[in-house]
N, C-alpha and C positions, 0 to 999 in steps of 0.2 A: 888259670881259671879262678882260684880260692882267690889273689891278689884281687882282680878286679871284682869279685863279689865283695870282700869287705869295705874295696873302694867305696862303691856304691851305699853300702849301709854306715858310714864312717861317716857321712855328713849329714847333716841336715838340712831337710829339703822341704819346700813346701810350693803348691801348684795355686799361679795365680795366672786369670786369662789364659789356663788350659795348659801353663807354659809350665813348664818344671824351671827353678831356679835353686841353686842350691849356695847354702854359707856353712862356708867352715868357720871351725872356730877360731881360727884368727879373724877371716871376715865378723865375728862379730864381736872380737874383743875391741876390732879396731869402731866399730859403729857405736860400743859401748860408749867408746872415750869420746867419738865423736856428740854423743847424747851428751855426757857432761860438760864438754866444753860448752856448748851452748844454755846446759843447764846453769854454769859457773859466771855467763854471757847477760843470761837475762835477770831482772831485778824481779825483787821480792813483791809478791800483789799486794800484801798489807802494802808495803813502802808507796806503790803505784797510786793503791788508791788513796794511802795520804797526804799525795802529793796533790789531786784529784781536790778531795774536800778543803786540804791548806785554803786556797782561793776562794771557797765557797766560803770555810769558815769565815774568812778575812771579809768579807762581802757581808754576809749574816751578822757579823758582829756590829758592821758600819751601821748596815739598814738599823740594828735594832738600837744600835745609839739615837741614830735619828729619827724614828719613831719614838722613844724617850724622853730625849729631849725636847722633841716639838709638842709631845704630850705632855709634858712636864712645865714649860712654858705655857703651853695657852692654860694649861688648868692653873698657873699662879698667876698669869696674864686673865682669867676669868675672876679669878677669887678677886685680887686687886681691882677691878673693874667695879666688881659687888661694893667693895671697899670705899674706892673714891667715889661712888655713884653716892652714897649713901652721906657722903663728909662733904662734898660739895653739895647736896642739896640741903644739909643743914648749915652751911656756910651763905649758900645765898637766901635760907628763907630770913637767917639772923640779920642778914647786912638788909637785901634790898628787902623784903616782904616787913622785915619788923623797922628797921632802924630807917630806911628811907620809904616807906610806907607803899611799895609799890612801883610795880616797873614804870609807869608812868610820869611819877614824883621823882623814881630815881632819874629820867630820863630831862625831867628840870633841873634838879641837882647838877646833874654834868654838866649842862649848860650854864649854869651859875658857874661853876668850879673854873669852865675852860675859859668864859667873862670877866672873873677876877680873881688871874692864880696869883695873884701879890698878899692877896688878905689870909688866904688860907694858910701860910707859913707864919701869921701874929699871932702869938696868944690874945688868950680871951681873961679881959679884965675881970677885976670883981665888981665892977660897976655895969657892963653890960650883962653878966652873969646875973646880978638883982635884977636889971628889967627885965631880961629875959628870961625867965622865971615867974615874976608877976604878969607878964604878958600870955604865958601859956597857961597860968590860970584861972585868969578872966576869960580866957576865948579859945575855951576846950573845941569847941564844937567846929566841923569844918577844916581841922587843922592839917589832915590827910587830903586836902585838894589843891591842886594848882591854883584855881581862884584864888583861896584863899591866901594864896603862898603870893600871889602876883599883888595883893595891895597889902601887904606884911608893911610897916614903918619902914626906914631904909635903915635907921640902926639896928633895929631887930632885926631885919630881912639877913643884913649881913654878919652876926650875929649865929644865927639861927644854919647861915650857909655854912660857917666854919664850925659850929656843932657838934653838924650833923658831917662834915670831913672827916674831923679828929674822931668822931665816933664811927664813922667805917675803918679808919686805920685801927684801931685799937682793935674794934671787932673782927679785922683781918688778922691780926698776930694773935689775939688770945683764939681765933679757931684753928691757926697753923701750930700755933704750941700745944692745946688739945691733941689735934690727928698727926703729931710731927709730920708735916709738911718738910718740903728742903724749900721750898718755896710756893708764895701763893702772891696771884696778880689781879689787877682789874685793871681791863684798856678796853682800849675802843676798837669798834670793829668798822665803822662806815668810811666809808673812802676813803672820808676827810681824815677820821682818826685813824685810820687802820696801825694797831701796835702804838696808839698813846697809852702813856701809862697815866691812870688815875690814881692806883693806889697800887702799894706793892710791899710785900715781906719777902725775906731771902733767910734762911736759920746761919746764912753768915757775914749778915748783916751790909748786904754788897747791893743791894735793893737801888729802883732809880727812882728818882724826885716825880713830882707831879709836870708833867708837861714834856719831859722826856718820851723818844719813840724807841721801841725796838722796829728794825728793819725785817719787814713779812715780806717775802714770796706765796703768796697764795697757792702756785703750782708746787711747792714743796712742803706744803700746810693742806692739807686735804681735809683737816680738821675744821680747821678757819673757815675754809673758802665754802663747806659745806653750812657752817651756820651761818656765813654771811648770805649763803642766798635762802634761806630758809626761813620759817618764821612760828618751829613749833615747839621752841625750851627746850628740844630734844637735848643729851648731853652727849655730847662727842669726843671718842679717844682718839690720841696718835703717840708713834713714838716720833723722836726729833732727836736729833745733835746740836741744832746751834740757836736752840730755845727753851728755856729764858739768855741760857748761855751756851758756850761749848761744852757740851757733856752730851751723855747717852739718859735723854729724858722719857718717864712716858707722861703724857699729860691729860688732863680731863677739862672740858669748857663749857659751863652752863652759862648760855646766851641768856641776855639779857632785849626784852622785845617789847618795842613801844612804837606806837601806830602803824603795828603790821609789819615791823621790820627790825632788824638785828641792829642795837644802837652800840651795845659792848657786850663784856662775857668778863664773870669771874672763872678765874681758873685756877688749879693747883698742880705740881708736877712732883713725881718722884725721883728719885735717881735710877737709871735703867741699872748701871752699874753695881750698885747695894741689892738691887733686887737679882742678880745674876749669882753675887755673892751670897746671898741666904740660897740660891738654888745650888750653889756649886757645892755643898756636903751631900745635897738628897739625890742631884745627878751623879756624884760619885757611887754614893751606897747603891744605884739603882744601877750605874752600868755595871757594878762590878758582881751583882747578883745577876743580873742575865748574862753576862760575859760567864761568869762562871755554872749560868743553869746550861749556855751554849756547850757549853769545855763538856761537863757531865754529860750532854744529849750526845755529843762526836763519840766519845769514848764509849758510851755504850752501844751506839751503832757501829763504832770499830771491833771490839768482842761482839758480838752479835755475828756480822761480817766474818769476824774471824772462824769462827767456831762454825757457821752456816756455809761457808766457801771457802777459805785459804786453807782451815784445817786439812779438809774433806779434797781438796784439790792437790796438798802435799802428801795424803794416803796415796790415792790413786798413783802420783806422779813417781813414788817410790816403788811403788808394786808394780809399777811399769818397769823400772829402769829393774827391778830383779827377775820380771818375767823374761825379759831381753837376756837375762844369765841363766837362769835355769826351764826357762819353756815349761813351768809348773801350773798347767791351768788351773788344776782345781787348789791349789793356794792364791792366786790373783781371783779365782772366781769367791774364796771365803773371803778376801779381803774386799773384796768392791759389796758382798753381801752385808758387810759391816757400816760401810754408807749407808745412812737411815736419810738423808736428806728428801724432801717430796718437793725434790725442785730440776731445773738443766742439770746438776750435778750428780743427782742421784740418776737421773736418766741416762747421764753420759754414764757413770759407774753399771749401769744394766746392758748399756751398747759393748764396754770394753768387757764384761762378762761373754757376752752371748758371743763377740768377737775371738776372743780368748779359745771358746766351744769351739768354734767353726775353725778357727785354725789347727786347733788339735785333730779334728775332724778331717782337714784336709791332711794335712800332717802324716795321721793315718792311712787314709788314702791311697796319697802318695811313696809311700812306703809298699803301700800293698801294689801299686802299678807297678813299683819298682822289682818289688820281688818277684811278679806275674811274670816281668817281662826278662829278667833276671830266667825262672823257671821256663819261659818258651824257649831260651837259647838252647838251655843245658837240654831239653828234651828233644828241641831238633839235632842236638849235634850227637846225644845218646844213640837217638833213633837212626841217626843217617849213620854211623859208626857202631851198629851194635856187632858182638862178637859174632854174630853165624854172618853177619853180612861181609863185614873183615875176611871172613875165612874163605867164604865164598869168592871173595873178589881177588883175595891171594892165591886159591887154588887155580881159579880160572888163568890170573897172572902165571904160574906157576907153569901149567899147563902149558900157556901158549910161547914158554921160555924156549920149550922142545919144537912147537911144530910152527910158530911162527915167531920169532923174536923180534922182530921189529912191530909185531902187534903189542906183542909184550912189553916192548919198551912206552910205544902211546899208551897204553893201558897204565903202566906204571906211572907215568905222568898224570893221566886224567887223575887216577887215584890220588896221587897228593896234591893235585890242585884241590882235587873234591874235601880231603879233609881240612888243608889250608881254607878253605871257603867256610869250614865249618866251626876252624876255631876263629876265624877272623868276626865270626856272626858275633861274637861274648862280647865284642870290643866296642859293636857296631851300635849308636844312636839315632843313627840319621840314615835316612829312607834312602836306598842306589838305585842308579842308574837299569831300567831294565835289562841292559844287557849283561849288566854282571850277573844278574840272576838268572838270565837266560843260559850264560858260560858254565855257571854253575851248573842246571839243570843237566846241558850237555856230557860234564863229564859225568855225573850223576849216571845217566842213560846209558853212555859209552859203557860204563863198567858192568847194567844189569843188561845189556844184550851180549856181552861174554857169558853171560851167564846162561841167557834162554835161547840164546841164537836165533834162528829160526823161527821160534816163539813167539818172541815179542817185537813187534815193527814199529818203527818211532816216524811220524811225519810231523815238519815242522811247513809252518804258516802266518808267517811274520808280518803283517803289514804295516803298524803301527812301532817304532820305538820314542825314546821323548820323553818317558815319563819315570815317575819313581816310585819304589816299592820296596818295603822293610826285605831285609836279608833274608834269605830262606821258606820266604812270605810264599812261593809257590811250588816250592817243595813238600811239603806233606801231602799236596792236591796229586801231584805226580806220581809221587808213590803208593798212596792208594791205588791211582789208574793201573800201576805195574801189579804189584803186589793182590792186592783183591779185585780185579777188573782182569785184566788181562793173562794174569798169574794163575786163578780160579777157571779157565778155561780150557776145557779140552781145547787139541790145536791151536791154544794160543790166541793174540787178535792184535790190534794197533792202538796205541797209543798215541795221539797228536795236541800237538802245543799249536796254538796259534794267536793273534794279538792284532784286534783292530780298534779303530779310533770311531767315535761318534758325534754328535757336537756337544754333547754336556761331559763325556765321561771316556777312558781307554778302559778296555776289556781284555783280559787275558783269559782262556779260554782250551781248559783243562780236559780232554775228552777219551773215552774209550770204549770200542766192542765188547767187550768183556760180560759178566754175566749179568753184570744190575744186581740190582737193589729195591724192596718196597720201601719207597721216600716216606710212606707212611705206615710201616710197619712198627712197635716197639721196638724200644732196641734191646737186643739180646746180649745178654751176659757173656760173652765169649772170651772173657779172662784177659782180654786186652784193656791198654787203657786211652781214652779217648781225649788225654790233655793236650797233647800237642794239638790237634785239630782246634780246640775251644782258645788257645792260647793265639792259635793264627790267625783265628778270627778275630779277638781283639789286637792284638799288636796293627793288624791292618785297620780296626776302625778308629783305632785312638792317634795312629801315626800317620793313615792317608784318608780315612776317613769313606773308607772302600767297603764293599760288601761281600758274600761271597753268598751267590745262587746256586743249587745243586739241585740238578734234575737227574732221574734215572728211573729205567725202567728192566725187569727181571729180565733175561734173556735177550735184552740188544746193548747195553752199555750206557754209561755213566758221563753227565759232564756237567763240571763243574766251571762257572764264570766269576772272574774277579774283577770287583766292578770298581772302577776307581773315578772319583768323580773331578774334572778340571777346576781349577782354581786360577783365579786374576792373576796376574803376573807372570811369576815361574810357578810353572807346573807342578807341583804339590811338592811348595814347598815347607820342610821342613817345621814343626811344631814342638818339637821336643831341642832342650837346648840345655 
């Protein structure tokens, strides 16, 4: 008996879904190890989630280069604009507004130049230089019209046409040397001309002669082809590769516009390449200040992180795997109270608290059904084996050694089947067969009608067997019926067992003549103790889920029903395991 009681308190149990399960301490060294395998299995959350933002970062760094850079560009692609706008319109008010008096005069000019491009490669004598000189001071007036340019003398006129050539070159290179230009041109844009060169500077001196074409695609000139069909001096930018030459240009074209139509354009170009080059120290310094304001924003979202979840998640994960070794609630309950987090993880640390509770709670419980049920054994088996009952049932044996020995020998057997039944109860988990209990009751009876003879009359009424019921579960019902029912009786009365089936539930069905009971009387101190009865009643609602109704009335007898309710399947099965 002591063996199997420490059994039972030797391990540790806990009730889930009503069930009893129990782990020894190997079961849980071995589930320990199996927690850190898998703890040894999975990767670290900092690592996870750096792995997480790696790609993000890589991503955030691209985007903000090229936000940078394009920001960085238009704003030196803006300012330049500012630049050339301002150099080209001081390049064409010098050449065409001052020196050829006019886009309209410029627009005779060219026509003179493309008329007679032989003269304009002569120097100019010092003899046409004295007329021409005395001739423009006699005849100031008028000197700004084509009229007047159209009855010029012919030696003057031609004269006057190479001039005013050699003073557009001149005035071309002294305003590229000004605004270092890499190069500055004037060509034609109408059909006819489209990419004659009328005049042109190059700062490496690689320039083409007058009469010379570069080769325009208009479709790959969006600059051009816009002022070709336009007619309002607007100035237009592009960039290019293979104009003036092959290189990376950007360029600027202020048209030149005579009777409502685009007849050339001065224009200037930079090198795309030089200007990439002054960008390339400020786009360095700028990506490596955001690259490095990026690194600082990760890193501090990384501690942040760490400290708000990875720390707070290795608490917890610790205090788990040592609640798994020592089942110390209220140590895992002060350690998750240490979580201050006001996030999923402070909540989760409140769930594994309140879990922690309810387990120790069952834990308890458990332990206490255990020993309940533990204590129902030992009091039925005290109770059905107490010493005057012993003695009584050995004298009777005794007795009947003399005047009946073959009574005496089934007597001798019922008797140790009866205590066999009552030590096998200690052992017993799982709900029998009615009949065992029925067997039992038998020899039970056999041995107290040796006793009363005559006394006591036993009827049995069986119609139901099938079903199942904790050990010794309708034995204490019995022995009431004998003992204070039938026992408390002048002349004695009957005692009857009977068992029938209904559709929800089997009923067994405990009854006796004997003297009764007020079912609602107090109950009286009578120095007995009333645990086994409270004990059998639970054993039977916690293992079959059964009741036990008890009617009686003073003067006619007593009876008790044990109500067992069917269940799906097999017939009440099993709950305790």
């Amino acid at each position: 008996m002591s063996d199997d009681f420490f059994e039972v308190f030797s391990k540790t149990s806990f009730l889930f879904d009503k069930k009893m399960i129990y782990y020894t301490k190997s079961d849980l060294r071995e589930k320990q190890g199996e927690i850190m395998k898998k703890k040894n299995k999975n990767r670290k959350l900092l690592f996870q989630v750096g792995l997480v933002m790696l790609p993000v970062f890589m991503i955030l760094i691209a985007l903000v280069s090229w936000v940078m850079y394009t920001t960085t560009v238009n704003g030196m692609l803006e300012t330049q604009r500012g630049n050339m706008k301002n150099m080209l319109e001081d390049t064409y008010d010098s050449i065409v507004e001052t020196s050829l008096t006019g886009s309209e005069t410029a627009d005779w000019f060219i026509e003179q130049w493309k008329s007679n491009p032989d003269i304009l490669q002569q120097e100019i004598t010092e003899e046409e230089t004295k007329k021409y000189i005395e001739y423009i001071k006699e005849n100031k007036d008028g000197i700004n019209s084509i009229k007047y340019l159209e009855q010029l003398p012919q030696d003057i006129k031609r004269c006057f046409i190479k001039v005013k050539y050699q003073t557009v070159q001149q005035l071309l290179k002294v305003e590229a040397d000004k605004h270092s230009y890499q190069s500055a041109f004037f060509i034609g844009l109408t059909d006819s001309d489209m990419g004659l060169v009328l005049c042109e500077y190059k700062e490496d001196g690689s320039e083409k002669q007058f009469g010379e074409r570069y080769e325009i695609d208009k479709s790959e000139h969006p600059a051009i082809e816009k002022l070709q069909s336009g007619n309002d001096g607007k100035i237009e930018f592009e960039m290019s590769q293979d104009f003036p030459d092959k290189a990376n240009y950007y360029l600027a074209f202020k048209p030149i516009v005579a009777g409502g139509k685009t007849i050339a354009a001065i224009g200037i170009a930079y090198n795309w390449d030089d200007l990439k080059k002054t960008l390339g120290s400020s786009l360095i310094m700028a990506y490596l200040l955001g690259i490095g304001g990026i690194v600082v924003a990760i890193v501090v979202i990384l501690i942040i992180f760490y400290r708000r979840a990875v720390r707070p998640v290795t608490r917890i994960q610790k205090a788990l795997v040592r609640y798994t070794e020592d089942k110390d609630s209220a140590k895992i309950v002060s350690d998750m109270l240490g979580i201050s987090e006001r996030n999923e993880i402070g909540y989760l640390a409140d769930v594994i608290s309140d879990m922690s509770l309810e387990i120790d709670r069952y834990t308890k419980e458990n332990l206490r059904v255990q020993k309940d049920l533990y204590d129902a054994k030992v009091q039925i088996m005290v109770s059905q084996i107490r010493p005057h009952f012993m003695y009584n049932a050995l004298t009777s044996i005794a007795m009947m050694c003399e005047l009946d020995p073959m009574t005496a020998k089934k007597a001798t057997i019922a008797f140790a089947d009866y205590l066999r039944g009552n030590m096998d109860s200690l052992k017993q988990t799982r709900p029998v067969p009615f009949e065992t209990e029925l067997e039992h009751l038998k020899n039970y009876l056999y041995i107290e009608k040796l006793r009363f003879d005559y006394l006591l009359n036993i009827e049995y009424d069986i119609q139901a067997t099938g079903f199942e019921l904790p050990l010794l579960s309708i034995q204490p019902l019995v022995e009431n019926a004998v003992k204070h029912g039938v026992g408390m009786k002048k002349g004695g009365g009957t005692v009857k067992i009977s068992s029938v089936e209904t559709d929800s539930a089997f009923e067994v069905i405990v009854s006796d003549d004997g003297v009764g009971f007020d079912v609602n009387a107090p109950k009286k101190d009578d120095g007995r103790s009333h645990v086994g009865m409270e004990n059998t009643k639970r054993r039977l609602k916690e293992m079959c889920k059964a009741d036990i109704v008890i009617t009686s009335e003073v003067g006619k007898g007593t009876t008790a029903r044990v109500i067992i309710p069917k269940k799906e399947g097999k017939a009440n099965e099993d709950t305790v395991s």
